[in-house]
N, C-alpha and C positions, 0 to 999 in steps of 0.2 A: 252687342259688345262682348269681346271675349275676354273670361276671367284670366286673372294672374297667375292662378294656378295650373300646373300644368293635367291633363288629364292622366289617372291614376294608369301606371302600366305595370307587367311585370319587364324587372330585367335579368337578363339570364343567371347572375353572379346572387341573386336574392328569390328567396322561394315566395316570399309577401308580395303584395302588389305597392307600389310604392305613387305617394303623391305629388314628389321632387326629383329633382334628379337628386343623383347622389354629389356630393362636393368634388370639385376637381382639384387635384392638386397640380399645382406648378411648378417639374422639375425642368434645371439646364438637360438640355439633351445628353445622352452618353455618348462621350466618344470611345471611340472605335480603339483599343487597348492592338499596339502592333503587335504582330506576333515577333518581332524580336526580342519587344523589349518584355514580352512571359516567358520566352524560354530566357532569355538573362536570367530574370530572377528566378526561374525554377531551376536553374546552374548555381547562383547564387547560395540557394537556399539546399541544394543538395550539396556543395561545400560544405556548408556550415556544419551540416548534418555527417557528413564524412570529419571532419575535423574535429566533430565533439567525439565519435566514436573512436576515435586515435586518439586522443588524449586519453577517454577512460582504458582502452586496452592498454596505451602506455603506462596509466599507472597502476594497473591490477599487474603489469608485469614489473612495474619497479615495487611494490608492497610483496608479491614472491621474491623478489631477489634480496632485499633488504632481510627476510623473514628468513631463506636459506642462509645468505652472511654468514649471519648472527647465529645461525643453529651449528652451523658450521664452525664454527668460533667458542659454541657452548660447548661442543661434545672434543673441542680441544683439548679443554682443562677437566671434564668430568666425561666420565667412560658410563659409554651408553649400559651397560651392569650396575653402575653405581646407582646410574637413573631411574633405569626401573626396581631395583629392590632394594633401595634405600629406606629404612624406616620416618625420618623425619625430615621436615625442609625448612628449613633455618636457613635462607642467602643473605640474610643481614646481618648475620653474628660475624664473629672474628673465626670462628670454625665452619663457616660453609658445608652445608649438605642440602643435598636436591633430588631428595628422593618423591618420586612423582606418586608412590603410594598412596601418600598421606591423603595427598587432594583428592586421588582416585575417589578412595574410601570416604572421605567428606564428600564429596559430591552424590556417591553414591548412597548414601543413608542419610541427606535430606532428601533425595530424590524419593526414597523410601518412604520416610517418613508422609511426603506431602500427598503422597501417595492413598496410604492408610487415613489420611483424614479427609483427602477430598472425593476417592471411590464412595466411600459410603454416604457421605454427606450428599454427595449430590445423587447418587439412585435413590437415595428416600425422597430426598425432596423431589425429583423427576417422578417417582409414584406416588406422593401424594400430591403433587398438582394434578399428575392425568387419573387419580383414582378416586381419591378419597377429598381435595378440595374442593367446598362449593362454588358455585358455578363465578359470582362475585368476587370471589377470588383467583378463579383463574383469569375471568377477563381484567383485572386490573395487573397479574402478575405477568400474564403471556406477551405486553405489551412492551414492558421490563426487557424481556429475555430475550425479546424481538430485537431490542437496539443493542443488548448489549452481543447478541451472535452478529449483527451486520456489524460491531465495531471491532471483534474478535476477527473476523475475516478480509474484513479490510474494505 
């Protein structure tokens, strides 16, 4: 009398010798996708793709034109001399001035500033993690530094 098992084999898709078959699954057959109806949608789908890319160029070209306008409209009433060496920028008083100095120079001495505190802060701590901290602490710090460079880079 022969067992219900089947005898052990290998099959090609398993490196083990196995005692069963492996289970069969039960799909509907595929049907046959016509080729008209993939190139449709791949016409479809490259519309769409063309049609978004026209919108964004359309509005990177209506956000230039709105931005010229307007600058054009600024330097109507204030003279590009006024603008750049004006000492202060006050456009909300009743006496208007729009001297772009001011921001220059604000801008450029926090930039300064953030400068002066973060060059040095961060080469020390960059040489005492790769110098002088124990080892304990770099593997719990370097793991830190790891997520925050891949969230810095994008």
């Amino acid at each position: 009398m022969e067992s219900p098992v089947a005898e052990p084999h290998l099959n090609p898709t398993y490196s083990t010798p196995m005692t069963t078959l492996p289970p069969v699954t039960l799909r509907p057959p595929r049907r046959a996708v016509a080729a008209g109806s993939r190139a449709r949608r791949e016409q479809l789908i490259h519309a769409a793709l063309a049609f978004c890319g026209i919108v964004s160029i359309l509005t990177t070209a209506g956000i230039v034109a709105v931005l010229l306008f307007e600058t054009v409209e600024f330097f109507r009433e204030v003279s590009l001399w006024r603008f750049l060496t004006d000492l202060e920028w006050t456009p909300l008083f009743a006496d208007k001035k729009f001297g772009v100095i001011v921001l220059a120079s604000a801008t450029f001495l926090t930039s300064v500033i953030a400068l002066v505190v973060a060059i040095p802060v961060g080469l020390m701590s960059a040489i005492y993690l790769s110098e002088v901290a124990p080892r304990g602490v770099r593997r719990v710090v370097k793991p830190l530094l790891d997520d925050q460079l891949v969230e810095f880079i994008g």
